[in-house]
C-alpha positions in Angstrom: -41.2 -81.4 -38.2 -44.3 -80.5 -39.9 -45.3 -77.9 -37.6 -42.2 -76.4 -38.4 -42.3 -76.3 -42.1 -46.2 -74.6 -41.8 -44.2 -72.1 -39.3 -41.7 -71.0 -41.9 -44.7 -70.8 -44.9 -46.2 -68.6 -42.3 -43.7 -66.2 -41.9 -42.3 -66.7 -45.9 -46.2 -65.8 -46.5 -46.1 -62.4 -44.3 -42.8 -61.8 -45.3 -44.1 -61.2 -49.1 -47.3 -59.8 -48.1 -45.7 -56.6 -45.9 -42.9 -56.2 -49.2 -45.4 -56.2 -51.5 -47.6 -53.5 -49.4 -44.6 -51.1 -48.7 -43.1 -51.6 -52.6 -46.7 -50.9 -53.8 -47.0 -47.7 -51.1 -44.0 -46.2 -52.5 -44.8 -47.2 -56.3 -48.0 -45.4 -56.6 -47.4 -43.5 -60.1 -48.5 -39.8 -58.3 -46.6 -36.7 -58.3 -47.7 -34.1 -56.6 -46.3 -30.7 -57.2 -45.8 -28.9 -54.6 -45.3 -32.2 -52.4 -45.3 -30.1 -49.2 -47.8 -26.5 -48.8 -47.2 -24.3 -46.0 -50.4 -22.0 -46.2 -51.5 -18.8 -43.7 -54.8 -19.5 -42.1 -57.4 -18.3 -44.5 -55.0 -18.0 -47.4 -55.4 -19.9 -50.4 -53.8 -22.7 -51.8 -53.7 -25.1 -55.1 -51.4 -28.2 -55.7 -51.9 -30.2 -58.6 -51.8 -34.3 -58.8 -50.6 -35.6 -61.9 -50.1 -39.7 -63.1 -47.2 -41.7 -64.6 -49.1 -44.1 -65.9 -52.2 -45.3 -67.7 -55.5 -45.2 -65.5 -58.9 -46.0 -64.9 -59.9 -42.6 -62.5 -58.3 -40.5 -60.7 -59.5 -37.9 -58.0 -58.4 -35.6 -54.4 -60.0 -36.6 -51.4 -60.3 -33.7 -48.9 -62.6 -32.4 -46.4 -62.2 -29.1 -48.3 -61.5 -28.8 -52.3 -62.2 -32.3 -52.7 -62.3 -33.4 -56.9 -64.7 -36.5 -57.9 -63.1 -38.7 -59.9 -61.9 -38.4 -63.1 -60.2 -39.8 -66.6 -58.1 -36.5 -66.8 -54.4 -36.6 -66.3 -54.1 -33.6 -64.1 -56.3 -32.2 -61.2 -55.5 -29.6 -59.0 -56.8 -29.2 -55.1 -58.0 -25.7 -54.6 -59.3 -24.0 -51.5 -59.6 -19.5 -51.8 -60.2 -19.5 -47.9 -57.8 -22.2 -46.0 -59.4 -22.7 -42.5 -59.6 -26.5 -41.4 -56.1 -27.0 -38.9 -56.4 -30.2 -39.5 -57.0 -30.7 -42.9 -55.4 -34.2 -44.6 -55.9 -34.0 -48.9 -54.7 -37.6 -50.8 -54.5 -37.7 -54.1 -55.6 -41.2 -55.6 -55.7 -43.2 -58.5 -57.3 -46.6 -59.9 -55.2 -48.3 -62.8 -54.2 -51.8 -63.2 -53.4 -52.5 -59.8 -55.1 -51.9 -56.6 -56.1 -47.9 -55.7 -53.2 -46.4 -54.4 -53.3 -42.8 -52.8 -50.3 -40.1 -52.0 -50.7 -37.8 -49.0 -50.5 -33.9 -49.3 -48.4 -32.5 -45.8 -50.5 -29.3 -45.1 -49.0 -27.1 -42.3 -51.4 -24.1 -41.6 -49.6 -21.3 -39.5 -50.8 -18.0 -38.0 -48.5 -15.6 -36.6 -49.0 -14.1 -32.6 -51.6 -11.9 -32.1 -49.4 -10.1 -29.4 -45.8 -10.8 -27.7 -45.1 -8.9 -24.7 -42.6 -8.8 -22.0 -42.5 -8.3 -18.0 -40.3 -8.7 -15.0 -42.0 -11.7 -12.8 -43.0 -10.9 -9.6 -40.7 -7.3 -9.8 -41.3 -4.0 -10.4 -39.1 -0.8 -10.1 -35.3 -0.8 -10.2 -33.0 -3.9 -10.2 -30.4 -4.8 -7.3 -27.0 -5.3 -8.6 -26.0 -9.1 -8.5 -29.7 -10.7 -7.6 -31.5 -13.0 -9.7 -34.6 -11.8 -11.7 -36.7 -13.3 -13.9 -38.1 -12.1 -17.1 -41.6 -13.2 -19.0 -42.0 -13.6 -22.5 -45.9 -14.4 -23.3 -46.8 -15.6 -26.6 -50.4 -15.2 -27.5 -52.4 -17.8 -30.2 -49.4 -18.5 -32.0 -49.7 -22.2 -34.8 -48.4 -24.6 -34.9 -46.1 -24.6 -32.2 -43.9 -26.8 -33.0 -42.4 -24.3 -35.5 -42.2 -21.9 -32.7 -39.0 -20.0 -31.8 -39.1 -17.5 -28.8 -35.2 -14.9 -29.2 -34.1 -13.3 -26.2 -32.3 -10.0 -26.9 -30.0 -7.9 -24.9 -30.3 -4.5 -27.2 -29.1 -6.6 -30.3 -27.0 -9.1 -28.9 -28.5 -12.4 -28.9 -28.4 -14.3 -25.2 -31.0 -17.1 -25.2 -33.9 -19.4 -27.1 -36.5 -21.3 -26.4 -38.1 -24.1 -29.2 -41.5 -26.0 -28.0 -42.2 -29.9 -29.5 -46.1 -29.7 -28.9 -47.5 -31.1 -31.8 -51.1 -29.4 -31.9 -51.9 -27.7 -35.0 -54.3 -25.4 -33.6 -53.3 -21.9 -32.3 -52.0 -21.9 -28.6 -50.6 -19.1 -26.3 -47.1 -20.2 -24.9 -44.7 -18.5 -22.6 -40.7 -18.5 -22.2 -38.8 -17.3 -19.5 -35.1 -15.8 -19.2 -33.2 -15.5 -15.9 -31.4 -12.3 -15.4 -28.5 -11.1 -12.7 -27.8 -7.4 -13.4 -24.5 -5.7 -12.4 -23.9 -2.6 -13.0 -22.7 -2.8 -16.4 -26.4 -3.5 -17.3 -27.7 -0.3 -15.9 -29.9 1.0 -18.5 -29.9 -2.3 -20.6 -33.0 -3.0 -22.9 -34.5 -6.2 -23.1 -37.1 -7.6 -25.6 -38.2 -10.7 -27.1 -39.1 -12.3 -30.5 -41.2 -14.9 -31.6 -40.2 -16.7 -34.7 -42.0 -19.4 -36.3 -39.4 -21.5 -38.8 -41.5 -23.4 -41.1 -39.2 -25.0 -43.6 -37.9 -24.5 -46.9 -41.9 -24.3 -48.2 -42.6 -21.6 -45.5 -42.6 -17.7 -46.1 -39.0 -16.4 -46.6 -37.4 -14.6 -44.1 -39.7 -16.3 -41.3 -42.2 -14.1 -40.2 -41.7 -12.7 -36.7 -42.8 -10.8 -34.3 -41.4 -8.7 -31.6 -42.0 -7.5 -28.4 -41.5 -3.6 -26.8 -38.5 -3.1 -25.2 -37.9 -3.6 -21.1 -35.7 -0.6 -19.9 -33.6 -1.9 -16.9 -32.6 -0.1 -14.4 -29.8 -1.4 -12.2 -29.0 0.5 -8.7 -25.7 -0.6 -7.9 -22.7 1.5 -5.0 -20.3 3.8 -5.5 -16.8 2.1 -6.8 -13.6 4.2 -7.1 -11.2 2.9 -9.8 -8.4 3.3 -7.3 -8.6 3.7 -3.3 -5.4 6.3 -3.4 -4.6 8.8 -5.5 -1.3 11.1 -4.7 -1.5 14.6 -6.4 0.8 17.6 -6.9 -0.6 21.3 -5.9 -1.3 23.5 -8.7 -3.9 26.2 -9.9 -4.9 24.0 -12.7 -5.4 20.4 -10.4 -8.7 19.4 -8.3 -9.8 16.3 -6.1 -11.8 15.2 -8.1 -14.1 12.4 -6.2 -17.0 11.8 -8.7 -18.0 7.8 -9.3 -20.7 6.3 -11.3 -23.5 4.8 -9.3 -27.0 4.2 -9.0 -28.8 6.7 -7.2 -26.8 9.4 -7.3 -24.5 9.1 -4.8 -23.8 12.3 -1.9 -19.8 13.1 -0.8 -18.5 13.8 2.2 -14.7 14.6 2.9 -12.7 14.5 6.2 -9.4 16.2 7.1 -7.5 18.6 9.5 -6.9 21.1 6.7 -10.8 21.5 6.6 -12.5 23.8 8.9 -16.4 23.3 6.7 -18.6 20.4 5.5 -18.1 20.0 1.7 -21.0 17.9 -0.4 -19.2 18.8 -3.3 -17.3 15.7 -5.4 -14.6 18.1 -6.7 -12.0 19.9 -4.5 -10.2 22.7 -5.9 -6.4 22.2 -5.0 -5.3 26.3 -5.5 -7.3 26.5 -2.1 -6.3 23.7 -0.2 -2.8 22.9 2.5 -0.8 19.9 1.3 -1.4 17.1 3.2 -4.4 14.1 3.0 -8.2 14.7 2.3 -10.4 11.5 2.6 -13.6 11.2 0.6 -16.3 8.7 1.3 -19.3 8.3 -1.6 -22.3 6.8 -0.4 -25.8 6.4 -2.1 -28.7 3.4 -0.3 -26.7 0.6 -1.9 -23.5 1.6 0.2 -20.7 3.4 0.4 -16.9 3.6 -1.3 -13.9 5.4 0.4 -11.2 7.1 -1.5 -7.5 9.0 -0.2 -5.9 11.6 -1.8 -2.9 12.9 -0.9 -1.8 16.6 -1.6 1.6 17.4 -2.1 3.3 20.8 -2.9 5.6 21.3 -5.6 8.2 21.9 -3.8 8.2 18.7 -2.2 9.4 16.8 -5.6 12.5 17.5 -6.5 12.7 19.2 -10.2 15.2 18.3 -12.8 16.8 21.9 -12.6 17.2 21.0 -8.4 18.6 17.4 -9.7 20.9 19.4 -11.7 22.4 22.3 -9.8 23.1 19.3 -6.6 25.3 17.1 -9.4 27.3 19.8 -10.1 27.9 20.8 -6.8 28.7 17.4 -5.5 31.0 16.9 -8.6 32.4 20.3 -7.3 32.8 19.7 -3.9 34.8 16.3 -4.8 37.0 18.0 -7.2 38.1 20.7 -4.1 38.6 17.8 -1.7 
C-alpha cells in the first residue's frame, strides 16, 4: 500500500514538473519579428528580439552576430555576409523567472550552379514505341529539401520530382523521366526546371532555373490514312501517295497499265488507263501499302444519263 502511494507522488511529481517546463517553454515573453528568415548564401540579414515584460538582461546567442547582454528592450541580430549553413541564433532573456530563450528558424538557400539534360545511355534519333530515359542533373543546389525538379514537354507539364534530404549544405541531385516516343513526338522538345519552394518567407516567385532544351527526333514508318482509295479520271486528279514518316520514305508503284519504274509519290491521272495502281512506301523502319483504283467518268453514271433513262422507261411503259 505504501509503495503505491510513493508510486503515484512519483508520477504526480513528474507530471507537474514536464507542465511546468513546456508552459514555461511556450511562455517566454520574446517576440521575434521576422519569426522565420529565409536568407541567400552570403546575403544579409537582421531580425530584431523584443520583450513583454520587465527584465533583468537580455541578449542573441549566435555563432555569427551574436549581442552581449543587455537592459535594452530591443536588439536586433545582424550578419552583412550570411555564410554558416548551419547557423542556430536564440534570443534570451533573464527576468523574474528562470532564463528562457526563443529560437530563430534560419533556412540559407543557393540556387543551381547549372541544370542540364541528356538521354541515358542514347544518342541519335529515337525508335517509335521503345522506352528511353531522360537525365535531369542538378548541380550544388541548398537545401534540398526545398528542391523541385519540372519536367516539360515544350510547355506542357508531364512530371516532378521533390527530394526529403534534410542536409542544409549545397548538394548535386539528379531526376530522371521515362520516355516512349511515337510519332506524334517527332520533333518534341524536352527540358527541365529546378525549383526551390521555400515558403511564404522565401523570395517570391521561387527562383528557378532551367535547363536547354532536348530536340527529339522520333523515326517512326510510313502510315496511309486509308489502305484504298477509289478515284474518278480527270485532267485536274493525281495519285497522290505521299505519307509522313521518319526518314523520308522512297515509293514504288505496281500495275499492268505501267510499262516504267516510278519513285515519284504523285501520279498524274490525265496520263494514266483506268484500272488499279498499287503503291508501297517504305523507309528503314518499314513499309505501308496503299490501292488506288482509277475509274473513268464514264463509268459512273451522271445525273443527265439518270435522267434521259427515266424518261424513257416512263416512255416505254406508257406505249406498252
Amino acid at each position: 500500500m505504501l509503495q503505491h502511494f510513493f508510486g503515484l507522488f512519483y508520477l504526480l511529481a513528474v507530471s507537474q514538473l514536464l507542465s511546468f517546463t513546456g508552459s514555461h517553454a511556450d511562455e517566454c515573453p520574446l517576440q521575434l519579428n521576422p519569426q522565420r528568415v529565409v536568407v541567400k548564401y552570403g546575403g544579409s540579414v537582421s531580425v530584431d528580439c523584443s520583450p513583454s515584460v520587465p527584465h533583468k538582461g537580455m541578449g542573441w546567442e549566435a555563432s555569427e552576430g551574436a549581442v552581449s547582454m543587455t537592459r535594452d528592450n530591443l536588439i536586433t541580430w545582424r550578419v552583412s555576409e550570411l555564410r554558416e549553413w548551419d547557423i542556430q541564433p536564440s534570443c534570451y532573456i533573464n527576468y523574474n523567472k528562470p532564463q528562457c530563450s526563443v529560437n530563430l528558424p534560419v533556412t540559407i538557400y543557393k540556387t543551381p550552379d547549372s541544370v542540364s539534360i541528356s538521354t541515358v545511355n542514347h544518342n541519335g534519333p529515337m525508335m517509335e514505341r521503345n522506352q528511353y530515359e531522360l537525365q535531369c542533373d542538378v548541380l550544388n543546389v541548398a537545401p534540398v529539401q526545398y528542391l523541385t525538379v519540372n519536367w516539360y514537354k515544350g510547355q506542357t507539364l508531364v512530371d516532378q520530382t521533390n527530394f526529403t534530404d534534410t542536409i542544409k549544405t549545397p548538394v548535386s541531385k539528379t531526376s530522371k523521366l521515362l520516355i516512349r516516343p511515337d510519332r506524334a513526338d517527332d520533333g518534341a522538345q524536352y527540358w527541365c526546371e529546378a525549383k526551390l519552394e521555400l515558403g511564404e518567407e522565401g523570395p517570391q516567385p521561387p527562383p528557378t532555373a532551367p535547363s536547354e532544351t532536348l530536340n527529339v527526333e522520333v523515326y517512326y514508318k510510313p502510315k496511309h490514312s486509308s489502305s484504298t482509295e477509289t478515284i474518278i479520271k480527270t485532267k485536274e486528279v493525281s495519285l497522290n501517295c505521299t505519307v509522313k514518316a521518319n526518314p523520308a520514305p522512297t515509293y514504288s508503284w505496281q500495275s499492268e497499265h505501267l510499262r516504267e519504274t516510278i519513285s515519284s509519290s504523285v501520279l498524274l491521272t490525265s496520263t494514266l488507263s483506268s484500272g488499279t495502281y498499287n503503291c508501297t512506301a517504305t523507309n528503314s523502319q518499314g513499309s505501308d501499302f496503299k490501292e488506288f483504283i482509277l475509274k473513268s467518268t464514264g463509268s459512273r453514271p451522271t445525273f443527265w444519263n439518270v435522267l434521259i433513262f427515266s424518261q424513257l422507261l416512263v416512255a416505254s411503259i406508257i406505249v406498252t
